[in-house]
PDBQT receptor file of N, H, CA, C and O in Angstrom, charges set to zero:
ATOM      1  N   UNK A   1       0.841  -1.173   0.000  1.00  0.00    +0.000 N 
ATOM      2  CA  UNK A   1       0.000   0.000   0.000  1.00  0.00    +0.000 C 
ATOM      3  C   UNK A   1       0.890   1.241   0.000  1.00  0.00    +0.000 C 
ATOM      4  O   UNK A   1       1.574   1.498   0.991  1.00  0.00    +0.000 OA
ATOM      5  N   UNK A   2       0.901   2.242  -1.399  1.00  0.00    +0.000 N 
ATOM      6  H   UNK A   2       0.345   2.034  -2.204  1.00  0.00    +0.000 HD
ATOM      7  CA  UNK A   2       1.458   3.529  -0.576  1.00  0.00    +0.000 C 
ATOM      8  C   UNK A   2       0.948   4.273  -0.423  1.00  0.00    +0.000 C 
ATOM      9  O   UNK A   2      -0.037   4.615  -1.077  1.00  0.00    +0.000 OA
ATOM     10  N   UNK A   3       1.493   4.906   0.653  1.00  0.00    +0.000 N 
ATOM     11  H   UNK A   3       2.294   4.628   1.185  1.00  0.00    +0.000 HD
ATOM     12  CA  UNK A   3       1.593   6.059   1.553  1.00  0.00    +0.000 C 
ATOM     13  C   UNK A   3       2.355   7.249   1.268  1.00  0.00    +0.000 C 
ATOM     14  O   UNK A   3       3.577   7.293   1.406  1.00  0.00    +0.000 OA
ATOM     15  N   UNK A   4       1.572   8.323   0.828  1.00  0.00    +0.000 N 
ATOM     16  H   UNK A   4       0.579   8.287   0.715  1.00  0.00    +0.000 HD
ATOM     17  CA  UNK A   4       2.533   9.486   0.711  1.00  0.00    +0.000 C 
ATOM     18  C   UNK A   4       2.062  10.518   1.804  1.00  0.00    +0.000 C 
ATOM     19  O   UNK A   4       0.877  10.641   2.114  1.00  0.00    +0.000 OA
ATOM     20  N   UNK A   5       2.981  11.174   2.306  1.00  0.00    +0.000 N 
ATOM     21  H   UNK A   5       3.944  11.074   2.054  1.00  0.00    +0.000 HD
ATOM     22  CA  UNK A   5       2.856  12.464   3.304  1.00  0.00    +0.000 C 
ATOM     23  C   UNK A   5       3.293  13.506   2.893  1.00  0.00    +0.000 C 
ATOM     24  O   UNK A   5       4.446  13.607   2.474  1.00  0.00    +0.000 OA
ATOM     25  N   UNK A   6       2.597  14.316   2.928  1.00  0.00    +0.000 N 
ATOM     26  H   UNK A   6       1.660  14.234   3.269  1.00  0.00    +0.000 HD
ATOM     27  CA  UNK A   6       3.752  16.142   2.656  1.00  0.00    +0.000 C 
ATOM     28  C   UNK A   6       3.073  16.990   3.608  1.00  0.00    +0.000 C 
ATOM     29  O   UNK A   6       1.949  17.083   4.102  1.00  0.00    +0.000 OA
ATOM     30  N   UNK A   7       4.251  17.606   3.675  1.00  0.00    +0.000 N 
ATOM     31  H   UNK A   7       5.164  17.531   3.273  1.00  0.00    +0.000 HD
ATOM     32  CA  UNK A   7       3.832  18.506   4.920  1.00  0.00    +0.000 C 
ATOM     33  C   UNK A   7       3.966  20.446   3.980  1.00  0.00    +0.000 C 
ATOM     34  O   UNK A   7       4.850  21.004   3.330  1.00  0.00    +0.000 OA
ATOM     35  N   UNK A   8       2.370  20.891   4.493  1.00  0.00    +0.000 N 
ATOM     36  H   UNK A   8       1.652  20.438   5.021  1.00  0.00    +0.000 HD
ATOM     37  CA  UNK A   8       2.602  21.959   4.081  1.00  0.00    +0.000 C 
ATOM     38  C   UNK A   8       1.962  23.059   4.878  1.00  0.00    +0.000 C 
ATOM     39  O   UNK A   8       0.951  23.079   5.579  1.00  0.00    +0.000 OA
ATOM     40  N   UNK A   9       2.900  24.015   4.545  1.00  0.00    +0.000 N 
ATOM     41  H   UNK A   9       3.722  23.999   3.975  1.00  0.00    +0.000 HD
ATOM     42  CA  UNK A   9       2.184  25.757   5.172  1.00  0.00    +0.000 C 
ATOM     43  C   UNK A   9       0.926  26.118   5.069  1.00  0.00    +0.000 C 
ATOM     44  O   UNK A   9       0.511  26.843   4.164  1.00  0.00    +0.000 OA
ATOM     45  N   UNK A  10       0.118  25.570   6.125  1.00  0.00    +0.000 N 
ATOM     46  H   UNK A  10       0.455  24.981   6.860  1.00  0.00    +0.000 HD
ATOM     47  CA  UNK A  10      -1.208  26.227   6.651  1.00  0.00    +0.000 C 
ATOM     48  C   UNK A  10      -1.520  27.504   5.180  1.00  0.00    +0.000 C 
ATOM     49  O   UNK A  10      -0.720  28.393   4.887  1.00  0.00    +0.000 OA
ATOM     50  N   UNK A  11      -2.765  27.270   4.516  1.00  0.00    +0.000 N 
ATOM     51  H   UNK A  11      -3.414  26.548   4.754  1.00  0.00    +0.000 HD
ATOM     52  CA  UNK A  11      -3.233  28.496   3.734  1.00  0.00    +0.000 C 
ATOM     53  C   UNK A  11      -3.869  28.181   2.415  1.00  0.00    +0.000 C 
ATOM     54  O   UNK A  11      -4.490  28.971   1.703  1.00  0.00    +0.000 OA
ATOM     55  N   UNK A  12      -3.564  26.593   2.134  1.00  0.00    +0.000 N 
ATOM     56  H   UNK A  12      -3.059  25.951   2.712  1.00  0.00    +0.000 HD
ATOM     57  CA  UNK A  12      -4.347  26.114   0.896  1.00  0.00    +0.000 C 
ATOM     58  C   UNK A  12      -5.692  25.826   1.420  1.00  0.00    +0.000 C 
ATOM     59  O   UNK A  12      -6.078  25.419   2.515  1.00  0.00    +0.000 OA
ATOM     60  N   UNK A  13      -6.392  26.201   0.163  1.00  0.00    +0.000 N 
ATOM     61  H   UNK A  13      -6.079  26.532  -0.727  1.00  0.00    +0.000 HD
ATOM     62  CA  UNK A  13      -7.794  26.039   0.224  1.00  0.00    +0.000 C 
ATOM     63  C   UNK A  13      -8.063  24.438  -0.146  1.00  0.00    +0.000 C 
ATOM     64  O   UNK A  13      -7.304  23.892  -0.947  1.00  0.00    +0.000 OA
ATOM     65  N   UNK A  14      -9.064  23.765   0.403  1.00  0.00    +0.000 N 
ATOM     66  H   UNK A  14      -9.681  24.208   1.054  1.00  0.00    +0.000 HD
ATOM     67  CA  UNK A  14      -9.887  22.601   0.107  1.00  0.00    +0.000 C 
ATOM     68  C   UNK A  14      -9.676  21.606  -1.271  1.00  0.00    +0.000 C 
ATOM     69  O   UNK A  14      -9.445  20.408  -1.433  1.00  0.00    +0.000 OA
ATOM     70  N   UNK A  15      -9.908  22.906  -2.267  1.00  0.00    +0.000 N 
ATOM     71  H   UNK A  15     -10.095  23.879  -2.136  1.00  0.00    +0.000 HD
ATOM     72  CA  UNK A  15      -9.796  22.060  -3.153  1.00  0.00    +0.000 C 
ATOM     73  C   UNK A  15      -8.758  22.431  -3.718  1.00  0.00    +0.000 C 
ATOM     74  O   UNK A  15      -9.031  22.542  -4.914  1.00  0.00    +0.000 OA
ATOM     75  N   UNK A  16      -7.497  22.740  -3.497  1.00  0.00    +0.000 N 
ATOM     76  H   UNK A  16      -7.275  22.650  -2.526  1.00  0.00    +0.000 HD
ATOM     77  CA  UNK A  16      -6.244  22.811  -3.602  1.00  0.00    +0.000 C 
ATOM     78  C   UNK A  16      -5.873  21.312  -3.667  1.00  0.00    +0.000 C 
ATOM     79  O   UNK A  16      -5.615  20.515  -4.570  1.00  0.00    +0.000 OA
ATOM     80  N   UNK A  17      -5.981  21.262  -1.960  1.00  0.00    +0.000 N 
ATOM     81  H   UNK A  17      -6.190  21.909  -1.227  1.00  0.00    +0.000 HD
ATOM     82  CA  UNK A  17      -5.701  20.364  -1.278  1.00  0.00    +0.000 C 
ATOM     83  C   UNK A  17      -6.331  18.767  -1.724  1.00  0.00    +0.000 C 
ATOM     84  O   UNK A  17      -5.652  17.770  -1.479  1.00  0.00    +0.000 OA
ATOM     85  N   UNK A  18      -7.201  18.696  -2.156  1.00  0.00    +0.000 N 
ATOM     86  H   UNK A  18      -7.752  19.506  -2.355  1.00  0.00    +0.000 HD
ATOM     87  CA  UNK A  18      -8.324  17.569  -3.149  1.00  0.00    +0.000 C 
ATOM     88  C   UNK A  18      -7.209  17.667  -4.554  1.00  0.00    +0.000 C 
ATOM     89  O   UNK A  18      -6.745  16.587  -4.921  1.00  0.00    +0.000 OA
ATOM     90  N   UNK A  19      -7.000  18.288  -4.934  1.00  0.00    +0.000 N 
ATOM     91  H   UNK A  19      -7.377  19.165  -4.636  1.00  0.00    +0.000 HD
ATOM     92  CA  UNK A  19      -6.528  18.563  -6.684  1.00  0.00    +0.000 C 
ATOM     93  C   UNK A  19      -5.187  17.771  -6.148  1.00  0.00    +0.000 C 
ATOM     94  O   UNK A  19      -4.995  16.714  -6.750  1.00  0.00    +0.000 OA
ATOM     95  N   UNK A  20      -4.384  18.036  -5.296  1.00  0.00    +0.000 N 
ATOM     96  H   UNK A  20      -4.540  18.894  -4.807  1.00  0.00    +0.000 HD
ATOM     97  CA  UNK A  20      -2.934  17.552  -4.939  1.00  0.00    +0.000 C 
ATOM     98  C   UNK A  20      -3.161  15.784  -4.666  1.00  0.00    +0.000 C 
ATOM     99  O   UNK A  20      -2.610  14.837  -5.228  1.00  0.00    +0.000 OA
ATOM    100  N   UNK A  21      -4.339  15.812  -3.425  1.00  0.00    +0.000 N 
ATOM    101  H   UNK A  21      -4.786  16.581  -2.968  1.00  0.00    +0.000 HD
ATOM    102  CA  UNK A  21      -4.569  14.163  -3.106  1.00  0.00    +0.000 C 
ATOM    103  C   UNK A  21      -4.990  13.527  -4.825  1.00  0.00    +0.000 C 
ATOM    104  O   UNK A  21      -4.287  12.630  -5.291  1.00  0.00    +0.000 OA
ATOM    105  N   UNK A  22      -5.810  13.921  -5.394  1.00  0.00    +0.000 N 
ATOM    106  H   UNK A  22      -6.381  14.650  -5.016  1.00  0.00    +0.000 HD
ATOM    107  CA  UNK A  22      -5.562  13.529  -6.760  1.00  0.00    +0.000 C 
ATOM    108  C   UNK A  22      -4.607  13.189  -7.908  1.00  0.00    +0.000 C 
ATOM    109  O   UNK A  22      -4.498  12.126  -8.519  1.00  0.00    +0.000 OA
ATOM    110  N   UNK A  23      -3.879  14.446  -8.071  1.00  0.00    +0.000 N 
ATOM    111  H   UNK A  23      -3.967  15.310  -7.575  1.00  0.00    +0.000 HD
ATOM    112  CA  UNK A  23      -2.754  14.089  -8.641  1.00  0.00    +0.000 C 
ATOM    113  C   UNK A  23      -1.213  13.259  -7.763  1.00  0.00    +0.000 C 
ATOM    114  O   UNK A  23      -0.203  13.188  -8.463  1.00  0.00    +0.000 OA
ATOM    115  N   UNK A  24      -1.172  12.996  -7.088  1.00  0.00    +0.000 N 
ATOM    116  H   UNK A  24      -1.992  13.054  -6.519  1.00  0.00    +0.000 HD
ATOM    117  CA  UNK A  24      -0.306  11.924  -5.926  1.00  0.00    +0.000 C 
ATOM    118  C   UNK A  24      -1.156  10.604  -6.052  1.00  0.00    +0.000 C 
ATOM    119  O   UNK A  24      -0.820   9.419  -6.064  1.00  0.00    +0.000 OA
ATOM    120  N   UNK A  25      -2.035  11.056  -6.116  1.00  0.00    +0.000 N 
ATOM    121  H   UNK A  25      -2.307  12.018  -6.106  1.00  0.00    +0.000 HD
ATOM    122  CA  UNK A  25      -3.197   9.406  -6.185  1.00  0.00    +0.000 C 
ATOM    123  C   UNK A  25      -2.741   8.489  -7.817  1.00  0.00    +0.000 C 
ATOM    124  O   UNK A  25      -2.254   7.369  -7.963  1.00  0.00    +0.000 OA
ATOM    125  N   UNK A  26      -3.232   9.740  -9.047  1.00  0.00    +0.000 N 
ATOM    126  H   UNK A  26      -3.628  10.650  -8.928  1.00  0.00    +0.000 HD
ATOM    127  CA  UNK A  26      -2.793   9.441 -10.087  1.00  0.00    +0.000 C 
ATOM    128  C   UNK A  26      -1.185   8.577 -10.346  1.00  0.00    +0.000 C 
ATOM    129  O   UNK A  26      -0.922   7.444 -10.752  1.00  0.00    +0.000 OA
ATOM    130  N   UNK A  27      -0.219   9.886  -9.832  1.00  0.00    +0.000 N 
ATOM    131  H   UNK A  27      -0.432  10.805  -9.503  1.00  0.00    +0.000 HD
ATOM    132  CA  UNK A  27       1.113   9.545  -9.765  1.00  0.00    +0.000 C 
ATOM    133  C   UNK A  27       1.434   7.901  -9.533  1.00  0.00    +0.000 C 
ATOM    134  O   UNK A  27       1.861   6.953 -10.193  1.00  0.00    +0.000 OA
ATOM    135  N   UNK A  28       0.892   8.216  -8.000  1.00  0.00    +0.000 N 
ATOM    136  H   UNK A  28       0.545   8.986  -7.464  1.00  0.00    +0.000 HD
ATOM    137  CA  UNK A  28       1.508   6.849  -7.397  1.00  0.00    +0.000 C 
ATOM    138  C   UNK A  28       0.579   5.553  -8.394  1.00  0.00    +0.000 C 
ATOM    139  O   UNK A  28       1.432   4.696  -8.624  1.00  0.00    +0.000 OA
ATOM    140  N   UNK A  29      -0.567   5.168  -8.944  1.00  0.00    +0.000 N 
ATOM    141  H   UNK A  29      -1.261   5.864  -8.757  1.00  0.00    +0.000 HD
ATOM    142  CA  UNK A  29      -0.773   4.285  -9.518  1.00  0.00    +0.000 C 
ATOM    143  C   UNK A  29      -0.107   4.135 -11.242  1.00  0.00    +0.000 C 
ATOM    144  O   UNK A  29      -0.324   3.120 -11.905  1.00  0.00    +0.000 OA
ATOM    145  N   UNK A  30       0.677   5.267 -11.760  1.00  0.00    +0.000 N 
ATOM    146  H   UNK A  30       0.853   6.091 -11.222  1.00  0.00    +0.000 HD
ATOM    147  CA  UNK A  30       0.891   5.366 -12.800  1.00  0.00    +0.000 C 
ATOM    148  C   UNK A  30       2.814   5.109 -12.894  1.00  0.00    +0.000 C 
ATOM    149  O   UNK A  30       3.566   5.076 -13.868  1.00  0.00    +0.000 OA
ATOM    150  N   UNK A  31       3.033   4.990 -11.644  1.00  0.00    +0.000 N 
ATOM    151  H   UNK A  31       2.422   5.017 -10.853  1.00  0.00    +0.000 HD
ATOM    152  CA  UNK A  31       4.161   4.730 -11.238  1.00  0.00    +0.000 C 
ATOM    153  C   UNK A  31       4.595   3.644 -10.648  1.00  0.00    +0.000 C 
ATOM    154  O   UNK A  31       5.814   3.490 -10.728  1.00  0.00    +0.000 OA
ATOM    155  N   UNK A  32       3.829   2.593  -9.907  1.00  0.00    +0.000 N 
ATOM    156  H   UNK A  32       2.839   2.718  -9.842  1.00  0.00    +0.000 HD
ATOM    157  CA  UNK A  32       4.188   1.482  -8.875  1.00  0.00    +0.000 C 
ATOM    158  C   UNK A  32       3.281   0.778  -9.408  1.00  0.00    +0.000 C 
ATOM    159  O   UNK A  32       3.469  -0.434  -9.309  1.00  0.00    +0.000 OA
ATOM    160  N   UNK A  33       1.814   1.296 -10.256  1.00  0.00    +0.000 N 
ATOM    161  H   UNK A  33       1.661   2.281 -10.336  1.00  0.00    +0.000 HD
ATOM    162  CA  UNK A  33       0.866  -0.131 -10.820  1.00  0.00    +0.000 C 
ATOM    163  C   UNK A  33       0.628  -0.631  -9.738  1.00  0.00    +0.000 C 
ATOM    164  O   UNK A  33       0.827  -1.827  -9.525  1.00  0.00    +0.000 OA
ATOM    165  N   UNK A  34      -0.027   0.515  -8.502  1.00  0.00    +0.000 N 
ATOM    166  H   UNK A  34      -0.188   1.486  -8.675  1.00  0.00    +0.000 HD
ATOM    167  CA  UNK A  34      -0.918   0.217  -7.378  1.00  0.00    +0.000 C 
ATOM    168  C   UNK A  34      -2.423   0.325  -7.852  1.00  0.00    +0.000 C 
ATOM    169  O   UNK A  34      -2.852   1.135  -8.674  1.00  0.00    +0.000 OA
ATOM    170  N   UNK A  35      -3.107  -0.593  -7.216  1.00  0.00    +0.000 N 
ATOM    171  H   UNK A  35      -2.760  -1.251  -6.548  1.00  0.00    +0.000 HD
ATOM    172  CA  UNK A  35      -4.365  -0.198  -7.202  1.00  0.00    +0.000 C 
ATOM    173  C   UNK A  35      -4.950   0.924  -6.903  1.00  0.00    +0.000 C 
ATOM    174  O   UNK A  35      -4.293   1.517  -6.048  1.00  0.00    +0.000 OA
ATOM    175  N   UNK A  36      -5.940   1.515  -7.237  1.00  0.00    +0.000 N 
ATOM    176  H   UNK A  36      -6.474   1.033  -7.931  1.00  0.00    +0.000 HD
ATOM    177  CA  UNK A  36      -6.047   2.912  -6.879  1.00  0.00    +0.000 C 
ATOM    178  C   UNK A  36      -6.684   3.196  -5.491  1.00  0.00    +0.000 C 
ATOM    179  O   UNK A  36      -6.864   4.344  -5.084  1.00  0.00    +0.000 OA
ATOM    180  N   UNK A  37      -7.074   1.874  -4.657  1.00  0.00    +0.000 N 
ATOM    181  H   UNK A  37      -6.928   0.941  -4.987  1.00  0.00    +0.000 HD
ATOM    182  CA  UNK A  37      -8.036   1.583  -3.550  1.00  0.00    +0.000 C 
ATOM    183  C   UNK A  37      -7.080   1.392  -2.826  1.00  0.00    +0.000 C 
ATOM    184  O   UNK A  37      -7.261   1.175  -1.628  1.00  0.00    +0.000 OA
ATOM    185  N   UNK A  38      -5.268   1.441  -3.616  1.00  0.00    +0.000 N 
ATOM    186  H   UNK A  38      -5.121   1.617  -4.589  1.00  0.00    +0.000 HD
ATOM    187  CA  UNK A  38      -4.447   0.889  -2.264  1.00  0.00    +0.000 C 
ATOM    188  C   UNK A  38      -3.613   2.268  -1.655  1.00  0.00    +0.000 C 
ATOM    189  O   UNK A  38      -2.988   2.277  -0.595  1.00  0.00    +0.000 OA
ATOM    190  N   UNK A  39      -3.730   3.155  -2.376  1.00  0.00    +0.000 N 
ATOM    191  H   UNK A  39      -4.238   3.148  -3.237  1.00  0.00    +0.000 HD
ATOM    192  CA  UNK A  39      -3.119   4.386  -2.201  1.00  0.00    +0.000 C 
ATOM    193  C   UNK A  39      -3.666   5.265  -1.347  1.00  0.00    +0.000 C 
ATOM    194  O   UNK A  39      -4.885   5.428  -1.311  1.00  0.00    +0.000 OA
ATOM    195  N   UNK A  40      -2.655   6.063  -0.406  1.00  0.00    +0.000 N 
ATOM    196  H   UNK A  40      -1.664   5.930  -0.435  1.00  0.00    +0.000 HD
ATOM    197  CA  UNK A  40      -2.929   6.878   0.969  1.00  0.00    +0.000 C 
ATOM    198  C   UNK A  40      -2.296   8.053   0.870  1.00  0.00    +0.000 C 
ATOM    199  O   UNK A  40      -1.073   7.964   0.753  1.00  0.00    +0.000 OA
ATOM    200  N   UNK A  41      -2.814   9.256   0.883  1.00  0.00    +0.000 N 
ATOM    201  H   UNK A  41      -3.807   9.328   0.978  1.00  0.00    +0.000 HD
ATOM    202  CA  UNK A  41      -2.184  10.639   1.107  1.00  0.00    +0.000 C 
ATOM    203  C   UNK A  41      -2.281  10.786   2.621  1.00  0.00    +0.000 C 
ATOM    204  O   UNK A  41      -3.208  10.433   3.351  1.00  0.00    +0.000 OA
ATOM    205  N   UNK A  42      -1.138  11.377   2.940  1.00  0.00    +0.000 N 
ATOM    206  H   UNK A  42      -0.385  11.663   2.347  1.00  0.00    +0.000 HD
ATOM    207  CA  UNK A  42      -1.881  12.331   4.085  1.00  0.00    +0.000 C 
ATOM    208  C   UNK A  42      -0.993  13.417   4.427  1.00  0.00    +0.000 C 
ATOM    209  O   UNK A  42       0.228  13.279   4.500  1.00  0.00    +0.000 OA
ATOM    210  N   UNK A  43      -1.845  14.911   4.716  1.00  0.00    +0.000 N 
ATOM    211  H   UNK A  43      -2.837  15.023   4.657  1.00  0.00    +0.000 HD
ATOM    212  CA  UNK A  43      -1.101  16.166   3.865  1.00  0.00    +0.000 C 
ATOM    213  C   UNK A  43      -1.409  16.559   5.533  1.00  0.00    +0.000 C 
ATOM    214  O   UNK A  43      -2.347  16.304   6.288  1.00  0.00    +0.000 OA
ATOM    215  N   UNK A  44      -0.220  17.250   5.676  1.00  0.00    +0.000 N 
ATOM    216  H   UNK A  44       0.542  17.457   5.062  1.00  0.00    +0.000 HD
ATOM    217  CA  UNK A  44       0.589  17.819   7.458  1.00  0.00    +0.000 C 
ATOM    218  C   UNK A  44       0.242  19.258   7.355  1.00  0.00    +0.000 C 
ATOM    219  O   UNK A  44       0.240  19.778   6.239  1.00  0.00    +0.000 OA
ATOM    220  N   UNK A  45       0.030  19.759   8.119  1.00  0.00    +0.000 N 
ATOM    221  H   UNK A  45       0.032  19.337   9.026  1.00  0.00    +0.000 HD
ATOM    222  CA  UNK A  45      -0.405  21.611   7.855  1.00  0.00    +0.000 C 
ATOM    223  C   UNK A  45       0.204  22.347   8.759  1.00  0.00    +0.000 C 
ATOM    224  O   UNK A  45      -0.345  22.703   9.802  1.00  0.00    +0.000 OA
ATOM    225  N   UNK A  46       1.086  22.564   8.517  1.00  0.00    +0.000 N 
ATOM    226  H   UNK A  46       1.532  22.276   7.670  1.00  0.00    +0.000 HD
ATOM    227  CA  UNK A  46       2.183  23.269   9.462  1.00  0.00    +0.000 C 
ATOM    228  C   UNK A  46       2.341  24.624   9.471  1.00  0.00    +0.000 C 
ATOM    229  O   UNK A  46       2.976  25.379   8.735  1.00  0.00    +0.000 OA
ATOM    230  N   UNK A  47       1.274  24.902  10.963  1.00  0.00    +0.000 N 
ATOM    231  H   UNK A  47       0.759  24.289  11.561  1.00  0.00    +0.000 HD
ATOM    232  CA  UNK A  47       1.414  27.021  10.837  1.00  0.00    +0.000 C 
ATOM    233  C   UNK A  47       2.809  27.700  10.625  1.00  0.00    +0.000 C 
ATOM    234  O   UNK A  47       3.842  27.216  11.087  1.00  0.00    +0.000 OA
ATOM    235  N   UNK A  48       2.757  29.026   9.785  1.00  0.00    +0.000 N 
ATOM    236  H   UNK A  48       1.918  29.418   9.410  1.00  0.00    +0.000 HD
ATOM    237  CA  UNK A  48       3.460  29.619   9.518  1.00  0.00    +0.000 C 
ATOM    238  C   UNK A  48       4.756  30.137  10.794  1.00  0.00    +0.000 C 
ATOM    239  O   UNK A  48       5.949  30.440  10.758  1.00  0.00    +0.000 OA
ATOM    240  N   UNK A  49       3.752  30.017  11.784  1.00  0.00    +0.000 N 
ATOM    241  H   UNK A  49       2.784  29.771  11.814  1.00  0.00    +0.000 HD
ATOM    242  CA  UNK A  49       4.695  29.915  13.151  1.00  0.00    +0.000 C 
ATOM    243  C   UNK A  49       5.506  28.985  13.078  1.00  0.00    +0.000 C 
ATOM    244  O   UNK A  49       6.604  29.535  13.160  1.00  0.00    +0.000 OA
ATOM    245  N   UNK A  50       5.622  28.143  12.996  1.00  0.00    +0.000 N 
ATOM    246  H   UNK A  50       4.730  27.696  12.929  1.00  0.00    +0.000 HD
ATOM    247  CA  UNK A  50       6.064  26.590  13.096  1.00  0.00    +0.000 C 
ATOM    248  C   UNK A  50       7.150  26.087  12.019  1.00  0.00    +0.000 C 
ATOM    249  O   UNK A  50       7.736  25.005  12.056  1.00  0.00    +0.000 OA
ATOM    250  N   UNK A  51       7.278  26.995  11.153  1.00  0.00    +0.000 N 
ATOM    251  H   UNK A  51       6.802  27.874  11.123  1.00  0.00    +0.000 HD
ATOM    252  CA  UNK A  51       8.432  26.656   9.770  1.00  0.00    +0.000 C 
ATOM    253  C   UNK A  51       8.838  28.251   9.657  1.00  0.00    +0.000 C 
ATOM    254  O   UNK A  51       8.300  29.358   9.672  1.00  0.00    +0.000 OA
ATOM    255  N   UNK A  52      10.587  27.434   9.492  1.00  0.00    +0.000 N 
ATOM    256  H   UNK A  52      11.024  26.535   9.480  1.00  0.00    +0.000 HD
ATOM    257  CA  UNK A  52      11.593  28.535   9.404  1.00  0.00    +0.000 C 
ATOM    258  C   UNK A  52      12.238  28.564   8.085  1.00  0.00    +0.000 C 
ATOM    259  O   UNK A  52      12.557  27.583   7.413  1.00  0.00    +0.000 OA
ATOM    260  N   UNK A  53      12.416  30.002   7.749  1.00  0.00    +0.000 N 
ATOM    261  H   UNK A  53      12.157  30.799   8.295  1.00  0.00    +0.000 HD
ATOM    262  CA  UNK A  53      13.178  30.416   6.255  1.00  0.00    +0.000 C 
ATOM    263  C   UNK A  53      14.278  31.042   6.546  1.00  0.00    +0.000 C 
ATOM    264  O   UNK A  53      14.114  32.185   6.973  1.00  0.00    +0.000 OA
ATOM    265  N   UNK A  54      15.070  30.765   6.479  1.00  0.00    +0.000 N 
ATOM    266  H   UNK A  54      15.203  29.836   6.132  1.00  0.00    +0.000 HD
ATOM    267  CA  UNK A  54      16.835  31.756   6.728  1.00  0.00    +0.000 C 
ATOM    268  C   UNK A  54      16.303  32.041   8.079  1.00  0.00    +0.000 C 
ATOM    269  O   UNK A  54      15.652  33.085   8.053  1.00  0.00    +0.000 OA
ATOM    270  N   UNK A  55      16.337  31.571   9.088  1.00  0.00    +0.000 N 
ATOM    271  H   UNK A  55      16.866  30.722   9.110  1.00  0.00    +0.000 HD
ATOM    272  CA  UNK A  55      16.306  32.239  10.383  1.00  0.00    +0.000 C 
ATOM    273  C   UNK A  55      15.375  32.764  10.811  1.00  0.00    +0.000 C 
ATOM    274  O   UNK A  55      15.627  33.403  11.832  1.00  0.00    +0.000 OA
ATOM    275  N   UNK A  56      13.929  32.808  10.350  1.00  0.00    +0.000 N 
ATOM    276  H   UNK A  56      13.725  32.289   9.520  1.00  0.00    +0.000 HD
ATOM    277  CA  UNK A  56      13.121  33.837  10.661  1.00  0.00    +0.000 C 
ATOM    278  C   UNK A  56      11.890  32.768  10.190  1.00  0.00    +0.000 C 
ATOM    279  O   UNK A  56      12.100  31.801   9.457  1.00  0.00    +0.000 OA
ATOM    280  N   UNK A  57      10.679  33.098  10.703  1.00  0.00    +0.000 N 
ATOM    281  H   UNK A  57      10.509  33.884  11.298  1.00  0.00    +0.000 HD
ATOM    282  CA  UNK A  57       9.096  32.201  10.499  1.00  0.00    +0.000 C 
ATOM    283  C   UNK A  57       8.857  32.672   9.707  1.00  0.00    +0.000 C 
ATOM    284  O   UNK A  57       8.903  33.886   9.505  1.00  0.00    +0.000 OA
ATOM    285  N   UNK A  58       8.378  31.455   8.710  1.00  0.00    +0.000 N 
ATOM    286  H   UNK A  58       8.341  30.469   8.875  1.00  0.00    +0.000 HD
ATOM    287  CA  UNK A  58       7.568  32.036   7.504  1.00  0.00    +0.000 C 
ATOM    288  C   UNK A  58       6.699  32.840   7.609  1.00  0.00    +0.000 C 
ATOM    289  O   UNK A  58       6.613  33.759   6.795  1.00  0.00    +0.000 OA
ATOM    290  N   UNK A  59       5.718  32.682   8.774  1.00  0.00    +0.000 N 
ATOM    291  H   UNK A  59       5.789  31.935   9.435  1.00  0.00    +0.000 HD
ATOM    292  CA  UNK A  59       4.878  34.835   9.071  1.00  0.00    +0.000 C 
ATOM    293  C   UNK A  59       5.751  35.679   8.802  1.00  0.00    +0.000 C 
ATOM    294  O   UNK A  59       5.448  36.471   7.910  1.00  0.00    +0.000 OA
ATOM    295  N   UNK A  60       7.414  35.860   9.586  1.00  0.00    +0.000 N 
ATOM    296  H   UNK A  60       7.661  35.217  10.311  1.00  0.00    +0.000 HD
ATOM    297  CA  UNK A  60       7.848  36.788   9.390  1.00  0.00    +0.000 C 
ATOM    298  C   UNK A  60       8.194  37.383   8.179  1.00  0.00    +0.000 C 
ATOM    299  O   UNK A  60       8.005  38.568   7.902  1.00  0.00    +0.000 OA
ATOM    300  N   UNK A  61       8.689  36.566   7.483  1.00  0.00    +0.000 N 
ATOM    301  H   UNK A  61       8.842  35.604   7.708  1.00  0.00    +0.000 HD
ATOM    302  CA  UNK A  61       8.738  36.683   6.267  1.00  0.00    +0.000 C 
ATOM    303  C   UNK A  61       7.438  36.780   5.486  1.00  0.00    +0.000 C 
ATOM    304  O   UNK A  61       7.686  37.002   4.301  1.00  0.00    +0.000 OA
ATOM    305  N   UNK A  62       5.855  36.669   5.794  1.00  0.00    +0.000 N 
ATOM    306  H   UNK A  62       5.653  36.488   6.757  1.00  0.00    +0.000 HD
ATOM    307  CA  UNK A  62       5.420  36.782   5.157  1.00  0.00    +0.000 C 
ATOM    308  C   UNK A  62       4.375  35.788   4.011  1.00  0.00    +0.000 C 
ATOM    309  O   UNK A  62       3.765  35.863   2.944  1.00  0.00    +0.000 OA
ATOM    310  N   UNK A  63       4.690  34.915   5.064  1.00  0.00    +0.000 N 
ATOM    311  H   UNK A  63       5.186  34.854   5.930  1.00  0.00    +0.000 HD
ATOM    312  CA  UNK A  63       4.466  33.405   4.096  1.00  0.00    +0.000 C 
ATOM    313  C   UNK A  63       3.310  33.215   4.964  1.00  0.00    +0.000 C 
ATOM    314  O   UNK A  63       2.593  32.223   4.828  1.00  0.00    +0.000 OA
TER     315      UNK A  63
């Protein structure tokens, strides 16, 4: 079964986030010749507080 994870900066909308589990869904069966019932996203949402760019939070910067 795979499993993909990504971890991203708090701020995508819904169906961002649907369009990505889709295309990773696609990927991974067009790549490994998984079933499409065997494939798992799961997307990490990590506040802008919480992730650093050169030294500084991505808020600070703006992100």
């Amino acid at each position: 079964m795979p499993i993909m994870q990504v971890h991203l900066i708090q701020g995508r909308s819904e169906a961002q986030k649907a369009r990505l589990i889709e295309a990773l869904t696609r990927a991974a069966v067009e790549a490994l010749d998984a079933p499409i019932e065997s494939v798992r996203v799961i997307i990490n949402e990590v506040p802008n507080t919480d992730f650093g760019i050169a030294g500084q939070t991505a808020k600070q910067r703006g992100r």
